[in-house]
PALUMPA-388684 format. One record per residue: x, y, z of N, C-alpha, C in turn; residue number from 1. Coordinates in steps of 0.05 Angstrom, whole numbers, plus 5000, padded with zeros to 4 digits. Layout:
N
atom n.px=X	n.py=Y	n.pz=Z	ca.px=X	ca.py=Y	ca.pz=Z	c.px=X	c.py=Y	c.pz=Z	num=NUM
...
***
This chain:
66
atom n.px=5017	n.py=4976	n.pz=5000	ca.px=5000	ca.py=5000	ca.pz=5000	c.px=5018	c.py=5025	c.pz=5000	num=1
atom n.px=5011	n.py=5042	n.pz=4986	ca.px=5026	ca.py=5069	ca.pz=4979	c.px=5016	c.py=5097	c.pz=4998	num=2
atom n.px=5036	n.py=5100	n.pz=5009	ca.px=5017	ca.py=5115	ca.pz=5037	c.px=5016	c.py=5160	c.pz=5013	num=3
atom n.px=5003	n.py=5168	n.pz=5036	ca.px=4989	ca.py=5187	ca.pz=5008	c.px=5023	c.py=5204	c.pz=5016	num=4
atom n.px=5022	n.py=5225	n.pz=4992	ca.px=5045	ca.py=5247	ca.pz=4992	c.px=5036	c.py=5277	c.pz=5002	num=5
atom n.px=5063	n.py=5274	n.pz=5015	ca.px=5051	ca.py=5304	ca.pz=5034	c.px=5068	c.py=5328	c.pz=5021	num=6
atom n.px=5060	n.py=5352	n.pz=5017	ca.px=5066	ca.py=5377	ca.pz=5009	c.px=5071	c.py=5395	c.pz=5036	num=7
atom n.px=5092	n.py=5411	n.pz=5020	ca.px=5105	ca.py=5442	ca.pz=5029	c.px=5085	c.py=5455	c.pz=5020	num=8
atom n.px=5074	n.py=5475	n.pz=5036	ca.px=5048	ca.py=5493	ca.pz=5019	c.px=5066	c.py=5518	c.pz=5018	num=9
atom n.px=5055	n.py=5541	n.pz=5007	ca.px=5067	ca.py=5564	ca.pz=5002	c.px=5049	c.py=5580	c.pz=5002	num=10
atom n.px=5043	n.py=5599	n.pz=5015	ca.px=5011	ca.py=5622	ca.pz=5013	c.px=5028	c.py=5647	c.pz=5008	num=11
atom n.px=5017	n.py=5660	n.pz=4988	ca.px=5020	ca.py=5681	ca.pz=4983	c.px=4998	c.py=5694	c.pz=4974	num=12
atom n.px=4996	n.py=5723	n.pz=4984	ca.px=4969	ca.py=5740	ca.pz=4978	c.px=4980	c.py=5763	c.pz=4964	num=13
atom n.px=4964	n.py=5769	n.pz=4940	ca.px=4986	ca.py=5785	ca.pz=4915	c.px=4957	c.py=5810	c.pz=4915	num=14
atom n.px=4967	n.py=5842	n.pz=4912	ca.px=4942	ca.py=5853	ca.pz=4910	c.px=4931	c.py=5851	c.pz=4868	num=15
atom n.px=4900	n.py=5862	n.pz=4868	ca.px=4897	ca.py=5837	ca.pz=4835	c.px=4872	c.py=5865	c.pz=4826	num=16
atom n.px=4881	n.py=5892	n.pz=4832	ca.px=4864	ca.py=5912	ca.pz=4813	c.px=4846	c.py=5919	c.pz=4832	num=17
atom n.px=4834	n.py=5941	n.pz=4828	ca.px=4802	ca.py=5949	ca.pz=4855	c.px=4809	c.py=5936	c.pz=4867	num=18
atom n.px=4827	n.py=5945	n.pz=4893	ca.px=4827	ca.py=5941	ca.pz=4916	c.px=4824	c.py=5905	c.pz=4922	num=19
atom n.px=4824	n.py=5887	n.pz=4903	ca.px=4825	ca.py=5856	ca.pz=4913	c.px=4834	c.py=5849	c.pz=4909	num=20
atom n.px=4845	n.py=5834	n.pz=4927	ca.px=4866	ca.py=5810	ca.pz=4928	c.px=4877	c.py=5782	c.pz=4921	num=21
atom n.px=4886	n.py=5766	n.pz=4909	ca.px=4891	ca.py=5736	ca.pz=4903	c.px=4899	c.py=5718	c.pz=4920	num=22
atom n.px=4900	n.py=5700	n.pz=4924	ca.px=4909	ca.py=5684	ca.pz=4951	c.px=4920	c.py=5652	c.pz=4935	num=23
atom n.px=4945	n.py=5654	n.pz=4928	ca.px=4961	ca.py=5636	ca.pz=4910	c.px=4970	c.py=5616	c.pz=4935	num=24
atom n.px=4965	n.py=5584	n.pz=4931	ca.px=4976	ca.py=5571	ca.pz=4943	c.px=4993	c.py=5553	c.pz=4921	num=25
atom n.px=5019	n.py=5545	n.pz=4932	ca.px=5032	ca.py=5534	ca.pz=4916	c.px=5047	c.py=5507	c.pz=4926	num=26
atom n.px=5035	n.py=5488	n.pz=4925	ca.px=5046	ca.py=5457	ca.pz=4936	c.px=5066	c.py=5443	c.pz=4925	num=27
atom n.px=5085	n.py=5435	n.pz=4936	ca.px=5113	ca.py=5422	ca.pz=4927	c.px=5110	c.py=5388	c.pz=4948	num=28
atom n.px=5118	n.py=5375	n.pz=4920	ca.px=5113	ca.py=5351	ca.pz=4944	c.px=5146	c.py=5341	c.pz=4946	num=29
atom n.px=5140	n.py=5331	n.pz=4981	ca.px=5158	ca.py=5317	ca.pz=4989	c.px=5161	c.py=5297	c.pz=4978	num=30
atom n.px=5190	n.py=5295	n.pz=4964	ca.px=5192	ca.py=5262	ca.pz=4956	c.px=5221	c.py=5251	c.pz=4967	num=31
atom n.px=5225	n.py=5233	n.pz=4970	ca.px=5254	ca.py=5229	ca.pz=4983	c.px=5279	c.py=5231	c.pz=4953	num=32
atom n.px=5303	n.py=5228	n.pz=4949	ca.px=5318	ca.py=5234	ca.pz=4927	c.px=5308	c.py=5215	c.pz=4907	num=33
atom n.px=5308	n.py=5190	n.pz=4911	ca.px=5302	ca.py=5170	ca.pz=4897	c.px=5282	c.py=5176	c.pz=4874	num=34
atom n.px=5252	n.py=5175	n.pz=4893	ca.px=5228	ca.py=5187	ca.pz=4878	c.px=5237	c.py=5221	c.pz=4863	num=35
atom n.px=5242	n.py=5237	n.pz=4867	ca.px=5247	ca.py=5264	ca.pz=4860	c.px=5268	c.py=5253	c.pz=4825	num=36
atom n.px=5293	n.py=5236	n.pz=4834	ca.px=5301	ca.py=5233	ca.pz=4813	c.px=5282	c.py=5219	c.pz=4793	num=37
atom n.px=5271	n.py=5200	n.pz=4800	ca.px=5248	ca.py=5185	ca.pz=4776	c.px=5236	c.py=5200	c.pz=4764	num=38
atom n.px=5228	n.py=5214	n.pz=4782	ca.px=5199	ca.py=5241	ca.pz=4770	c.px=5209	c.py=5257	c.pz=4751	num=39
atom n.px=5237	n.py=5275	n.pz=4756	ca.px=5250	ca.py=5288	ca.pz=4743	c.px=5268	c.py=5268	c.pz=4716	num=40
atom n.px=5267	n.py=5243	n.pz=4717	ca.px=5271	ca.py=5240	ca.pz=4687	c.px=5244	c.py=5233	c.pz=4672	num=41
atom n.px=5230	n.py=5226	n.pz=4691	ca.px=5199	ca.py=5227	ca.pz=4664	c.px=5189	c.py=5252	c.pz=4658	num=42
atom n.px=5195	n.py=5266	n.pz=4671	ca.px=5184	ca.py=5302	ca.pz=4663	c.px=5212	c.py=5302	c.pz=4639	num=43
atom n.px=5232	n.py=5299	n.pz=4638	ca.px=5257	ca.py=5310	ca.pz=4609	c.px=5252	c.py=5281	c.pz=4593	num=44
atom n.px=5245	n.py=5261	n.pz=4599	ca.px=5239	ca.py=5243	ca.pz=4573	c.px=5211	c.py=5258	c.pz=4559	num=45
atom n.px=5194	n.py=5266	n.pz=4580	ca.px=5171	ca.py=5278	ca.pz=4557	c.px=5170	c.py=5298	c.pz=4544	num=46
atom n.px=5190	n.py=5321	n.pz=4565	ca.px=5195	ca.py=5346	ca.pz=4546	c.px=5208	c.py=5331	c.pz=4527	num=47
atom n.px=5233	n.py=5320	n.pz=4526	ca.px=5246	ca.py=5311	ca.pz=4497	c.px=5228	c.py=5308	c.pz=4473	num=48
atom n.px=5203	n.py=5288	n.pz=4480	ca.px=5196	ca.py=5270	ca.pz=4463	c.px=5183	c.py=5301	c.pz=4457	num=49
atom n.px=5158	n.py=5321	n.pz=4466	ca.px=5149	ca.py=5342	ca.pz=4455	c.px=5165	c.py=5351	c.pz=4434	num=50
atom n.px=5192	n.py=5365	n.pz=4445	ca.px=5202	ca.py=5384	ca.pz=4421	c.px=5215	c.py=5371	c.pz=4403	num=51
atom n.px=5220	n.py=5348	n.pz=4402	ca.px=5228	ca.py=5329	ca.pz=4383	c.px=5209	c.py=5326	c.pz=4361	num=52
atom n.px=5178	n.py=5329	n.pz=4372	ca.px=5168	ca.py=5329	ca.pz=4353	c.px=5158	c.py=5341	c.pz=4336	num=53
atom n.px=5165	n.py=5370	n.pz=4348	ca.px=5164	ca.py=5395	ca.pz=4324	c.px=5183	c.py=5409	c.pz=4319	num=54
atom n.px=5208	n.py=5398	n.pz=4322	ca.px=5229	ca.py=5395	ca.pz=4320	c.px=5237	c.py=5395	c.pz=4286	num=55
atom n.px=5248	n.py=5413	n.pz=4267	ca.px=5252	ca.py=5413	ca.pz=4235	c.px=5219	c.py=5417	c.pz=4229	num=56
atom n.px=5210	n.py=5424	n.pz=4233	ca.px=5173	ca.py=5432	ca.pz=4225	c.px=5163	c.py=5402	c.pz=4226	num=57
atom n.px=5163	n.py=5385	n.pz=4252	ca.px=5140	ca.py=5370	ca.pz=4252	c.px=5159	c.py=5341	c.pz=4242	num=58
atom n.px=5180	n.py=5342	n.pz=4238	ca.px=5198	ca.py=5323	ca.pz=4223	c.px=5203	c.py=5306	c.pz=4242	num=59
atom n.px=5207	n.py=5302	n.pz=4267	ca.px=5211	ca.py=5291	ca.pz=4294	c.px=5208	c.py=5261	c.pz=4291	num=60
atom n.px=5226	n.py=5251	n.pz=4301	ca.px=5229	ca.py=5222	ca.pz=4309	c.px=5206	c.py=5202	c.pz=4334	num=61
atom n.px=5198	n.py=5220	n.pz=4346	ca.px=5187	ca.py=5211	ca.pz=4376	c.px=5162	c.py=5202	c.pz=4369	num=62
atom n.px=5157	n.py=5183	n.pz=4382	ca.px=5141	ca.py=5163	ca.pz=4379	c.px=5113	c.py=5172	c.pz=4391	num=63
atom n.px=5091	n.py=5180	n.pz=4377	ca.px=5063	ca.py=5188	ca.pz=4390	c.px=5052	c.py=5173	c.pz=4400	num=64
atom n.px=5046	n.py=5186	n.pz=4432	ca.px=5024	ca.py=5161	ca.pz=4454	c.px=4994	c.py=5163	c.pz=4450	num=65
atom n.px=4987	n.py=5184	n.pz=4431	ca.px=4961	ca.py=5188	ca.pz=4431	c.px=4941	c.py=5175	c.pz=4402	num=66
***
């Protein structure tokens, strides 16, 4: 069983025109190095495979999942 992932929150209140305000939360999850490195090569294998594929106008090698 995969226990759930916990986040760093971040609050920030930004002022947003007439006098009101925005209230931005921004969550970063805790992952230990291991997980953080996994994650971070499937996030640059997929950017790759994107600009690869419009890469020379559309000429791209990368294999479509859709």
């Amino acid at each position: 069983m995969q226990s759930a992932t916990k986040y760093n929150s971040e609050i920030k209140t930004v002022p947003f025109g007439n006098g009101k305000t925005i209230t931005v939360e921004h969550l970063t999850p805790i992952l230990s190095p291991k997980e953080r490195e996994k994650r971070k090569k499937e996030i640059e294998q997929r950017l790759f495979d994107v600009f690869s594929k419009y890469r020379n106008g559309g000429t791209g090698t990368a294999n479509s999942q859709n």
